[in-house]
N, C-alpha and C positions, 0 to 999 in steps of 0.2 A: 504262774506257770499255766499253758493250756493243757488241758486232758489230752487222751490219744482222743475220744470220744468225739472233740471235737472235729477232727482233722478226714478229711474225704478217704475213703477204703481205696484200694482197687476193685472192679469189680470183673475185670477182666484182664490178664497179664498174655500177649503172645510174643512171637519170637518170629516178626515177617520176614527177617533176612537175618543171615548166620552171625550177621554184625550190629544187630539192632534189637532191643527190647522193647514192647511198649505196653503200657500201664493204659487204660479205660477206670475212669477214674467215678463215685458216686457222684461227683459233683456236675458230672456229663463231661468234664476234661477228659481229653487225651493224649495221653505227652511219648514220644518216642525219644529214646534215647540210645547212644551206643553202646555197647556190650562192654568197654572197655570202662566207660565211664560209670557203670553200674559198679563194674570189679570194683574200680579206684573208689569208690566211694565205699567200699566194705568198711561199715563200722566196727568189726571186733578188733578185738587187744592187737593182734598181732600186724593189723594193718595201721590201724590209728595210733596204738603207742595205749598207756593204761596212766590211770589218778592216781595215785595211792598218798592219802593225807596231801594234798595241794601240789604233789611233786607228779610231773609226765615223765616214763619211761618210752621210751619208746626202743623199738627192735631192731636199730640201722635200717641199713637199706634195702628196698626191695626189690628183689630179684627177678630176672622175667624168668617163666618157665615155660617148657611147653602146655598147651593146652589152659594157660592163666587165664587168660580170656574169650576159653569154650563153653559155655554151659552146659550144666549136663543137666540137670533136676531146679525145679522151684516146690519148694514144700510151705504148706503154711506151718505156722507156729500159733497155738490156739487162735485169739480174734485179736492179735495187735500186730503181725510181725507175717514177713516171710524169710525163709534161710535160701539163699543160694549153694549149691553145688556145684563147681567146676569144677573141668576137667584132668586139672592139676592136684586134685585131692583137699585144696580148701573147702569148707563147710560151715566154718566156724562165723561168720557175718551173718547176726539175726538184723534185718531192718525193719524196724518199727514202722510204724504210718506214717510219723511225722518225718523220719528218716528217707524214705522211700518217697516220699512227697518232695522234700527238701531236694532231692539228690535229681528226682525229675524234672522237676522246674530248674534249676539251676543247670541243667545239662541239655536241657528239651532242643530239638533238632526242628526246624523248619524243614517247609515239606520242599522247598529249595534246599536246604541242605541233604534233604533222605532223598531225593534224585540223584543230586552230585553225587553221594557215598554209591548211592546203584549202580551209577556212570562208572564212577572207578572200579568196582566192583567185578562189573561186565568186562572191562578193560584186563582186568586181571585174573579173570576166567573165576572168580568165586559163587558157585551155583546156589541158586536160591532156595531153601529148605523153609 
């Protein structure tokens, strides 16, 4: 199993469009990603489902709410993790390094794609914060 130790930090997390996060990474990477895909990727119990002795429970299905994929807060969590806060009242998603890494690389936007999403964006009058 690797360590968190080994795996690249953030060293920088912003928020360039109200539908986009992106990570600046130790390793000089910089990956953007969508706000949606960050949510969907919430590792806690209630989004992933929980182990208990070999067996997955999981919570059915998940529901859209308002504000599910607003951000509201990034807080770290000592030196391995950070917790998101959105605007629907979830809280509970700590992502590890490796988590967080995982979920970025796997979701990472080309910069032909984060024009497209601005294009539609623009198209749909959502202002840039």
């Amino acid at each position: 199993m690797t360590s968190l130790a080994s795996f690249p930090t953030p060293t920088k997390i912003s928020k360039p469009a109200p539908y986009l996060i992106s990570f600046e990474w130790s390793d000089g990477r910089t990956t953007t990603i969508t706000l949606r895909a960050f949510r969907d990727a919430c590792p806690c119990a209630s989004c992933k489902g929980e182990t208990i002795m070999g067996k997955t429970y999981t919570f059915g299905m998940q529901v859209m709410k308002p504000g599910m994929y607003d951000l509201a807060n990034i807080q770290a969590v000592g030196n391995y993790a950070i917790q998101a806060d959105w605007k629907d009242g979830h809280n509970t998603g700590i992502y590890s390094w490796d988590i967080l890494r995982g979920a970025a690389e796997e979701f990472a936007l080309s910069d032909e794609q984060i024009r497209a999403l601005a294009e539609q964006a623009a198209k749909e009058g959502l202002a840039k914060s």
